[in-house]
C-alpha positions as a Python dict, from the first residue, in 0.01 Angstrom:
ca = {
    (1, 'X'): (0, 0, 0),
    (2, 'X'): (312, 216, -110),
    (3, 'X'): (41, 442, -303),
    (4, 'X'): (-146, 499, 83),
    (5, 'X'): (134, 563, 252),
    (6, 'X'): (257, 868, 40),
    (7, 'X'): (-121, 995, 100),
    (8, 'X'): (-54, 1113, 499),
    (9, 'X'): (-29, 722, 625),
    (10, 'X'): (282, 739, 783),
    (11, 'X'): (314, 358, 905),
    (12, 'X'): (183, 56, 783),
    (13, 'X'): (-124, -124, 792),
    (14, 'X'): (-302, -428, 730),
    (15, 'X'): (-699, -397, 661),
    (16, 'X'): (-939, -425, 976),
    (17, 'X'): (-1182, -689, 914),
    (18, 'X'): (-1464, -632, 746),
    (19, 'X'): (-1839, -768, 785),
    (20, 'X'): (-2063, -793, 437),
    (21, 'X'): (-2422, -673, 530),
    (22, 'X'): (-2765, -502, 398),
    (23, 'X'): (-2881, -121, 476),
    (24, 'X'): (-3214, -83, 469),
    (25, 'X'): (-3337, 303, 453),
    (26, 'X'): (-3631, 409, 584),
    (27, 'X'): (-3861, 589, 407),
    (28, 'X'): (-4229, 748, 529),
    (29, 'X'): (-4204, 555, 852),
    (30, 'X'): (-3987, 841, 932),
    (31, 'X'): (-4249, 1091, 953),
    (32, 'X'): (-4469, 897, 1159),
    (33, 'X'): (-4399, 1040, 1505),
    (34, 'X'): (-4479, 902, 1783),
    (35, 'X'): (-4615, 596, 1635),
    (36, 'X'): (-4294, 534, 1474),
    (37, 'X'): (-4180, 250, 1673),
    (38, 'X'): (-4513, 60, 1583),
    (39, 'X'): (-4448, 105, 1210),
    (40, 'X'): (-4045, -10, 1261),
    (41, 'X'): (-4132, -316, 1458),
    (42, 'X'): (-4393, -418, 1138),
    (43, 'X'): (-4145, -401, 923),
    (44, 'X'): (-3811, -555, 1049),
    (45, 'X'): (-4103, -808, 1085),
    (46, 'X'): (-4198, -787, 754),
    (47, 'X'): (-3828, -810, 651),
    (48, 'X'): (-3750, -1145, 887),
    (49, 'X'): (-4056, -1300, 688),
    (50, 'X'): (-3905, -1241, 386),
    (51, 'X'): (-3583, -1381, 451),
    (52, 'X'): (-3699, -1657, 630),
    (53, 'X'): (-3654, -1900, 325),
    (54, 'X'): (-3302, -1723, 170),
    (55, 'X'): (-3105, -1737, 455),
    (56, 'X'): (-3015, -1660, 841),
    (57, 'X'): (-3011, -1296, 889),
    (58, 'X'): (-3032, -1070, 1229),
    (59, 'X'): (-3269, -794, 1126),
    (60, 'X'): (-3215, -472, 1381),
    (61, 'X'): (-3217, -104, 1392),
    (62, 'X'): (-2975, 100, 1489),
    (63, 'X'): (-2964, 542, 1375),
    (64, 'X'): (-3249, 564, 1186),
    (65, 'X'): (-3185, 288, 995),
    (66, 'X'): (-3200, -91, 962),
    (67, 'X'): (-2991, -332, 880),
    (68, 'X'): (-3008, -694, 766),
    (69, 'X'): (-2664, -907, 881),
    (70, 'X'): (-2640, -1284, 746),
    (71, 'X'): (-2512, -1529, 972),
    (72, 'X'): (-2427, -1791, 739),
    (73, 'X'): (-2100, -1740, 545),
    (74, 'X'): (-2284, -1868, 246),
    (75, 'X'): (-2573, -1640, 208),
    (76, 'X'): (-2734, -1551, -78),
    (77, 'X'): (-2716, -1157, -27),
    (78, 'X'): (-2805, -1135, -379),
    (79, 'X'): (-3157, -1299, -321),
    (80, 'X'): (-3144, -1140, 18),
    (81, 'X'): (-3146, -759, -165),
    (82, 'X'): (-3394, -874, -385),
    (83, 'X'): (-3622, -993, -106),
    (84, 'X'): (-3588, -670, 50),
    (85, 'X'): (-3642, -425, -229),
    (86, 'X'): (-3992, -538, -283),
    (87, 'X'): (-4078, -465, 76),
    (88, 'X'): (-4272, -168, 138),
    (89, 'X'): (-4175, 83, 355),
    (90, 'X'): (-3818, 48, 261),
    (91, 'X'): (-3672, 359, 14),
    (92, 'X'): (-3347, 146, -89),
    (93, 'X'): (-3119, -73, -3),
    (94, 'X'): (-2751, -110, -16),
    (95, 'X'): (-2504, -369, 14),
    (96, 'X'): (-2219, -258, 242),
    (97, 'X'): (-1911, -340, 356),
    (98, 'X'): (-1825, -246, 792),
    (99, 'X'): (-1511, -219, 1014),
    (100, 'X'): (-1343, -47, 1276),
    (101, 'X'): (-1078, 229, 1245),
    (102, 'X'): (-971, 590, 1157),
    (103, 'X'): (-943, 768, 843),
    (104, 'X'): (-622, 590, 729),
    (105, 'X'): (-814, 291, 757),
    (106, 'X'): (-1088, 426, 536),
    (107, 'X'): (-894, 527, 313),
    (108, 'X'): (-709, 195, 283),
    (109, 'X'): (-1072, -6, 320),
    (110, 'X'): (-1155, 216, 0),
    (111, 'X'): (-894, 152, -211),
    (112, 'X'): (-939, -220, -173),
    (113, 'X'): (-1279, -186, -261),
    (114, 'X'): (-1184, -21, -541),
    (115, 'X'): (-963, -250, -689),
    (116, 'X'): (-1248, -501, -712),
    (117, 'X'): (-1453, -267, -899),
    (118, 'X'): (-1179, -188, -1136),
    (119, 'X'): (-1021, -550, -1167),
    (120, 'X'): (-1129, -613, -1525),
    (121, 'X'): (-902, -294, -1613),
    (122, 'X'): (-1209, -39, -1688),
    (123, 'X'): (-1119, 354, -1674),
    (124, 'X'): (-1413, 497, -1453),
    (125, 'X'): (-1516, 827, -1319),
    (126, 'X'): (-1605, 864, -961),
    (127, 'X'): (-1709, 1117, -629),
    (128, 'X'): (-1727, 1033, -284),
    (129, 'X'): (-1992, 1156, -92),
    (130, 'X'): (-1975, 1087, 366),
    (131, 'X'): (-2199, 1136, 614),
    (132, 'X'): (-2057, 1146, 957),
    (133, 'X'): (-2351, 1023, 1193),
    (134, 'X'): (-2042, 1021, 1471),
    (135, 'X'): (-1949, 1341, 1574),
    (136, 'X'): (-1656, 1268, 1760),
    (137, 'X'): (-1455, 1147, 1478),
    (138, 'X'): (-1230, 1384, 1404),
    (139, 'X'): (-1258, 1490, 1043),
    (140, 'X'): (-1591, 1625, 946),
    (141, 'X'): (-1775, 1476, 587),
    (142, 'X'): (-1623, 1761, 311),
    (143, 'X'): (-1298, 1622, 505),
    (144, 'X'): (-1356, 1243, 453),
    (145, 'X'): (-1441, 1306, 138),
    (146, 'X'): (-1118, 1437, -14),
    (147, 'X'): (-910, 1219, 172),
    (148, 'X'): (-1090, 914, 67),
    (149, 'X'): (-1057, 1075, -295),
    (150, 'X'): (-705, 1142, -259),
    (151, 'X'): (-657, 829, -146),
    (152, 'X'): (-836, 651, -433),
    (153, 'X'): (-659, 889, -682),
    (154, 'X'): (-320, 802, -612),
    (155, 'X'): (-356, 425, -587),
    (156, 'X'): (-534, 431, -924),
    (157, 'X'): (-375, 725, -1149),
    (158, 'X'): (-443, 520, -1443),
    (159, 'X'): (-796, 375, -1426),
    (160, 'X'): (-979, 682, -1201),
    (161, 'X'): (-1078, 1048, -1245),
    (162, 'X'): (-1303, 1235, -1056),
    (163, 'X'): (-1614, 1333, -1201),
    (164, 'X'): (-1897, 1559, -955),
    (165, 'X'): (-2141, 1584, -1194),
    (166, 'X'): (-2179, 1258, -1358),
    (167, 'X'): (-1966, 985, -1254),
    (168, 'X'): (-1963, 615, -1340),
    (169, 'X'): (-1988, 545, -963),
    (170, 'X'): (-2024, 669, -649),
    (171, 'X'): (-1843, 586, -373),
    (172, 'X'): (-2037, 647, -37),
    (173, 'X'): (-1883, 634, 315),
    (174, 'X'): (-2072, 655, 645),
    (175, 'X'): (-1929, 699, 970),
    (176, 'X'): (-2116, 586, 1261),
    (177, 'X'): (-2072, 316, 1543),
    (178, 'X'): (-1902, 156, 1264),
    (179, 'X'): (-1753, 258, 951),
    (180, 'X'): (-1936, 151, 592),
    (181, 'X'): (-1855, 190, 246),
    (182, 'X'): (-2051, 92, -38),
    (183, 'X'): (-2139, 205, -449),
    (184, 'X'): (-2472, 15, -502),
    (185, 'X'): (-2809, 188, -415),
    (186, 'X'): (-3098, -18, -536),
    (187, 'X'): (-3441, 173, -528),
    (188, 'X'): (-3722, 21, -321),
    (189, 'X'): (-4102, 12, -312),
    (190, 'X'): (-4165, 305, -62),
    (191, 'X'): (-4528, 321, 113),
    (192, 'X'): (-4594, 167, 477),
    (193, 'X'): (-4518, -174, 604),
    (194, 'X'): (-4828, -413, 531),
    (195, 'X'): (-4986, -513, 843),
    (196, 'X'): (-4992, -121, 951),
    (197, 'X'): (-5309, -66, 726),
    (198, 'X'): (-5567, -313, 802),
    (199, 'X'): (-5719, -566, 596),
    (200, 'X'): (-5867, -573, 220),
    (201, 'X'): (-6011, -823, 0),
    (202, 'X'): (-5904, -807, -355),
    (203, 'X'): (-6113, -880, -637),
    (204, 'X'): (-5924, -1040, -860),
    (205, 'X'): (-5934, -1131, -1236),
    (206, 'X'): (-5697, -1205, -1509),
    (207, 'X'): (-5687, -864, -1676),
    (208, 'X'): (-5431, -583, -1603),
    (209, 'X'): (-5575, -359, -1336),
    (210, 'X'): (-5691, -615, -1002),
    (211, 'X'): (-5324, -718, -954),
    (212, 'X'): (-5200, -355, -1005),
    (213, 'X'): (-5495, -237, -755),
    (214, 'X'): (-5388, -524, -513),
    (215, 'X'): (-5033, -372, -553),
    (216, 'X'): (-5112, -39, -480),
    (217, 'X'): (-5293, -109, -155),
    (218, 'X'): (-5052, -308, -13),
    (219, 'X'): (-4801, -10, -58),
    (220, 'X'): (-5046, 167, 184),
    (221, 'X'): (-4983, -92, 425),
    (222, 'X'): (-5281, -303, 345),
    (223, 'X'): (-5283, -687, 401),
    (224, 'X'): (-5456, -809, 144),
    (225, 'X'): (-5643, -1153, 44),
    (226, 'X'): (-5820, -1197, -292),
    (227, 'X'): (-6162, -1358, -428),
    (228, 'X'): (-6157, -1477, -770),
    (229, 'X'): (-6465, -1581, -946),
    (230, 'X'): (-6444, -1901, -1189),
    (231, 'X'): (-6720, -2054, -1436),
    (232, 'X'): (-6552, -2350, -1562),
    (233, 'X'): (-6600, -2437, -1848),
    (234, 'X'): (-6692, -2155, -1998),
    (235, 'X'): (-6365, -2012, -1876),
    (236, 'X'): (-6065, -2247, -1832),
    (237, 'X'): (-5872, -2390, -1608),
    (238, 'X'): (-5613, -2230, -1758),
    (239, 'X'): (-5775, -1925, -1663),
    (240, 'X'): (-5767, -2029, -1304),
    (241, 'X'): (-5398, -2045, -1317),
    (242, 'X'): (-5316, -1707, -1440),
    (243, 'X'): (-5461, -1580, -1175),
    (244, 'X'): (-5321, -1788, -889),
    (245, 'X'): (-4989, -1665, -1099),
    (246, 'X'): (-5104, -1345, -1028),
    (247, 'X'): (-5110, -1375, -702),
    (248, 'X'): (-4819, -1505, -691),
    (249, 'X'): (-4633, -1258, -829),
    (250, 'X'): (-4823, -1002, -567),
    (251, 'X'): (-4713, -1206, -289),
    (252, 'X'): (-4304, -1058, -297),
    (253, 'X'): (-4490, -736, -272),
    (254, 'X'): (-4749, -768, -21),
    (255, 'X'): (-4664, -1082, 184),
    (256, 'X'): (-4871, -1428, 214),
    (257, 'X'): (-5210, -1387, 3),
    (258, 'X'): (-5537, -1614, 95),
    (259, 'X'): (-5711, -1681, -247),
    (260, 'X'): (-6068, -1763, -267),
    (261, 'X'): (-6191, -1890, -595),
    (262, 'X'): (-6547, -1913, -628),
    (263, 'X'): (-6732, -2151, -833),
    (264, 'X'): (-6991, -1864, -964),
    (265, 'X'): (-7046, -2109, -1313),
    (266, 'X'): (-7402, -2199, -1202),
    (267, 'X'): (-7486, -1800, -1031),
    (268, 'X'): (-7367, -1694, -1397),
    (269, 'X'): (-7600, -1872, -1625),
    (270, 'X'): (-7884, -1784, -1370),
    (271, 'X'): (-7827, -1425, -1432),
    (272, 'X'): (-7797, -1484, -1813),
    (273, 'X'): (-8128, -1664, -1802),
    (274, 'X'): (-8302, -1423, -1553),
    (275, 'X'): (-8147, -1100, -1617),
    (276, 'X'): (-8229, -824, -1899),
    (277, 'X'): (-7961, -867, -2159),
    (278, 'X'): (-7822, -553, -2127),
    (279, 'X'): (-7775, -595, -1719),
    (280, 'X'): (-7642, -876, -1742),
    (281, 'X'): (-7284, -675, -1642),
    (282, 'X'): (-7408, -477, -1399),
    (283, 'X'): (-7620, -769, -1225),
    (284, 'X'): (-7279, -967, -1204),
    (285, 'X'): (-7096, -701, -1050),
    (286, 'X'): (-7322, -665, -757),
    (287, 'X'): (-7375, -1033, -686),
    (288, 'X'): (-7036, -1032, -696),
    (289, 'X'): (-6972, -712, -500),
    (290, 'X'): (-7245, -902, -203),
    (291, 'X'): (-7018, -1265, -179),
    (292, 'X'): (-6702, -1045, -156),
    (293, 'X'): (-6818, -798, 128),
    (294, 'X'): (-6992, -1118, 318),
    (295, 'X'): (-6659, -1287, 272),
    (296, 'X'): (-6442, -1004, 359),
    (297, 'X'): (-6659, -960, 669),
    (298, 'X'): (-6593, -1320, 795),
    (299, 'X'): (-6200, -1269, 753),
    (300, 'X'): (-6177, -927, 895),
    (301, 'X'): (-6123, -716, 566),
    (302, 'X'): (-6284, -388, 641),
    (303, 'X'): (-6268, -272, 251),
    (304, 'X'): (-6274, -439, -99),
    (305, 'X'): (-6031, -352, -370),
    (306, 'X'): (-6100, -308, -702),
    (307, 'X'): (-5923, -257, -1015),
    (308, 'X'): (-6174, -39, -1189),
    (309, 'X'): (-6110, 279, -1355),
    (310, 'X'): (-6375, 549, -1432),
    (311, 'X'): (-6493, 529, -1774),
    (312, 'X'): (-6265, 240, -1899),
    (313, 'X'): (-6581, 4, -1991),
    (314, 'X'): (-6930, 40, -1991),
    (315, 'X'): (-7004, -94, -1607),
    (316, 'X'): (-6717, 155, -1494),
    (317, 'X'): (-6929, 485, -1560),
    (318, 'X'): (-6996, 694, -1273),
    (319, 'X'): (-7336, 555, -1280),
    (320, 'X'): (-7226, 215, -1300),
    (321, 'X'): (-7003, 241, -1008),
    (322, 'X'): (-7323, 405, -798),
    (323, 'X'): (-7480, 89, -881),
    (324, 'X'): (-7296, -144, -843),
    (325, 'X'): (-7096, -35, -489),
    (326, 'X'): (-7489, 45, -331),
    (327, 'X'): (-7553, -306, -260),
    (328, 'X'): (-7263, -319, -6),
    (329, 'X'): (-7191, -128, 323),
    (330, 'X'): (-6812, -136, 339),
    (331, 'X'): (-6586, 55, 164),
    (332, 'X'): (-6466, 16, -184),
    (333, 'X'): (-6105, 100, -284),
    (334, 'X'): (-6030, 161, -649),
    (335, 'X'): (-5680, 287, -636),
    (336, 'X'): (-5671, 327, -1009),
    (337, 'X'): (-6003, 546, -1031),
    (338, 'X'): (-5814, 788, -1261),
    (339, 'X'): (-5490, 646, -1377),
    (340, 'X'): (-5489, 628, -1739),
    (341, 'X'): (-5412, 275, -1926),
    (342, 'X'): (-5092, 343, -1987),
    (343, 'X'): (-4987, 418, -1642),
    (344, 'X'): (-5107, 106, -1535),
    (345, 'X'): (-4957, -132, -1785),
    (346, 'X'): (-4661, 99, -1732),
    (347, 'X'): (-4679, -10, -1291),
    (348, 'X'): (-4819, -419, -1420),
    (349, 'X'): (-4466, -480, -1607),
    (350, 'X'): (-4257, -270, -1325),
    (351, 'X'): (-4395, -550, -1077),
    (352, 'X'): (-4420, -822, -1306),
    (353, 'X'): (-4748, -920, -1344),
    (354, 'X'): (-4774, -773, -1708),
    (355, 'X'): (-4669, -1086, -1922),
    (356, 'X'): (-4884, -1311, -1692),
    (357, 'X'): (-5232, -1067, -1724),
    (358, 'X'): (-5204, -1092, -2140),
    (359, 'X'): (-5230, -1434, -2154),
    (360, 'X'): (-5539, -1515, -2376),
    (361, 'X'): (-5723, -1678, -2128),
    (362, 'X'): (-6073, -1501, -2038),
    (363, 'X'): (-6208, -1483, -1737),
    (364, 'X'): (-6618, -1480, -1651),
    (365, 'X'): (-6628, -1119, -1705),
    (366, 'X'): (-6554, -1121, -2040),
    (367, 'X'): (-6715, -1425, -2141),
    (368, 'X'): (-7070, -1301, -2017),
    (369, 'X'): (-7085, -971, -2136),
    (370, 'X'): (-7325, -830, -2289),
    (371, 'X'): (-7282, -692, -2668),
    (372, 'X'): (-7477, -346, -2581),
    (373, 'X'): (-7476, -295, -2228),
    (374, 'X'): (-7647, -49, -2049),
    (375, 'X'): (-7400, 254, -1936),
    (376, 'X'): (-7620, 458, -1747),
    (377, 'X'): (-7754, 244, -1545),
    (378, 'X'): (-8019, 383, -1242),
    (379, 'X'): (-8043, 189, -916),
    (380, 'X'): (-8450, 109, -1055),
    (381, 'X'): (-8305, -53, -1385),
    (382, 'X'): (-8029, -239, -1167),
    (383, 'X'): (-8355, -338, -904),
    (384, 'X'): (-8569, -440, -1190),
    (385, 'X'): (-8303, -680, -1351),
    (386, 'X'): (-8277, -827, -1020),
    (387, 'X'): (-8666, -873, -951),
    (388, 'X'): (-8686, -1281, -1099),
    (389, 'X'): (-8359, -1347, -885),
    (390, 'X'): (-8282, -1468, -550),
    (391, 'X'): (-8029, -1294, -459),
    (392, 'X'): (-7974, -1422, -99),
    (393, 'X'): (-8003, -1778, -232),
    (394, 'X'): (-7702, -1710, -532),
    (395, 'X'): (-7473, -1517, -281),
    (396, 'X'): (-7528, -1830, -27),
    (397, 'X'): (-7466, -2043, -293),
    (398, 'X'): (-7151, -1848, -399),
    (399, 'X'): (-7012, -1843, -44),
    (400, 'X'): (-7055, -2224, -18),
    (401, 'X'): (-6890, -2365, -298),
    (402, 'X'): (-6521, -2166, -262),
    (403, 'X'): (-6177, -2315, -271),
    (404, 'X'): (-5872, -2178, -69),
    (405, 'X'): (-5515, -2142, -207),
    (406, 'X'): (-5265, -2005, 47),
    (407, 'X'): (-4944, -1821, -133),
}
């Protein structure tokens, strides 16, 4: 370290150990007050759950923030960062490197770092940015930053140059109860640890918006389970597995997911027979709207979640909506109420549940619907469509004939 030396180090030394681990920032929770410790217990929770299957890991918090420290040499921290990231209430995540020791150890830590980064040869442009969280070491952050730089300069002349603006990397440095360096930040979901926002029941289909919905409630915090309604054989079994993909692929996101699937085959061809044609739609979507709240009730969801949008089809006008939500008490969530299209098939592929919602496979809705429906539908017409049913009878029916997938 001939390179250090000339750089103020005026003996020699040998690198402290070093501990690989995970920093987890914080992100709302912050703001939360005196509740705050309520919201940071949910999620180191939340966290532990996740990485119950990758690895062993001690989860605590420690400054403001938390961090994630395997305790098997052989841990997948790749997985591990992954696992994290999709946890809401995190901002990002970082995997760092810790040890003892004063700024000539710094610097030295750094320029080992470096030379992993820069191994393969590359020319790259850096910065160093600190933050001293200890304010009784000695050398305040501007400081730490230019001898870290220095440092990193002179033991690389060839390969590094120092770019503010726009560099190729930047090299961070924290000084706390311990000293960490890192260069990767990867962006997390944001929102509020689920389990801090109640319960909701999901309805769930196969098309784009339900999973997105499902998504975007669980970044509020909201522990979610989903209902799906299935008329085999007028739509597949194939069907049926899209969407129990779809959960699925929620589940990173929002934790373990109950799914219901309803047999609602025999309910459906009862409201085709029974039903004005162009009802049909509407008469559907409060049947269904009465097994979900019933069912939501007996698992202590205090809200359903939908994936509707105003105006996208004809039972999502304003006066469709009026309709169809007046047949239940609780209250319905339809986080995508004014997103347009694109925004949500822009959120479906950032989570992954894009690919999976395209698949050709139709789901009850789409089978049964009506050529012209009715788009201004009154609570009379929506009454009057209903008069030759019993309703009690199909939701009762609907309610006993459900299967339950855990994910």
């Amino acid at each position: 370290m001939e390179d250090i030396n000339k750089h103020g180090i005026d003996k020699p030394l040998e690198l402290a150990a070093t501990e690989e681990l995970i920093l987890i920032r914080l992100g709302e929770i912050a703001l939360k007050g005196m509740n705050r410790g309520k919201f940071e217990g949910q999620l180191m929770r939340n966290i532990r759950n996740r990485l119950r299957n990758i690895g062993k890991f001690e989860v605590n918090h420690s400054q403001s923030r938390v961090w994630a420290i395997p305790l098997d040499e052989d841990a997948d921290m790749a997985a591990a960062l992954d696992a994290i990231s999709k946890v809401f209430g995190i901002v990002s995540v970082s995997p760092v490197r810790s040890f003892h020791g004063d700024i000539d150890q710094i610097c030295l830590q750094a320029v080992e770092y470096a030379r992993l980064l820069l191994a393969d040869g590359r020319k790259m442009s850096f910065k160093v940015e600190s933050r001293r969280g200890d304010k009784n070491f000695p050398l305040k952050s501007p400081e730490i930053c230019r001898e870290v730089g220095a440092a990193l300069l002179l033991a690389y002349p060839e390969q590094l140059t120092v770019d503010v603006n726009n560099p190729d990397f930047v090299f961070y440095v924290e000084v706390r109860d311990l000293n960490y360096i890192y260069h990767t930040v990867i962006k997390a979901q944001k929102g509020l640890p689920v389990g801090m926002g109640g319960r909701g029941m999901l309805l769930l289909s196969g098309g784009i918006d339900s999973p997105v919905a499902g998504y975007m409630m669980s970044s509020r915090g909201m522990q979610i389970e989903a209902i799906y309604f299935h008329a085999f054989p007028f739509t597949s079994n194939q069907a049926k597995e899209k969407v129990i993909e779809l959960a699925r692929l929620l589940t990173p996101y929002a934790g373990s997911i109950r799914l219901h699937v309803v047999n609602f085959t025999d309910i459906q061809l009862k409201i085709r027979d029974d039903s004005p044609t162009d009802m049909i739609t509407i008469v559907m979507r409060r049947i269904m709207m009465r097994i979900a709240e019933r069912l939501a009730i007996s698992r202590g969801c205090k809200a359903l979640i939908t994936g509707e949008s105003l105006g996208q089809v004809a039972s999502q006008t304003l006066e469709g909506l009026v309709t169809t939500d007046h047949v239940v008490a609780c209250p319905v969530f339809r986080p995508l109420i004014g997103m347009d299209k694109d925004d949500t098939v822009q959120l479906a592929r950032k989570i992954g549940t894009f690919e999976t919602s395209i698949l050709p496979y139709e789901d009850c809705c789409t089978v049964f619907v009506a050529k012209h429906p009715k788009t201004h539908p009154s609570l009379a017409h929506a009454e009057e469509a209903e008069a030759a049913l019993d309703i009690e009878a199909l939701v009762e029916q609907g309610l006993n004939d459900i299967e339950v997938i855990d994910l």
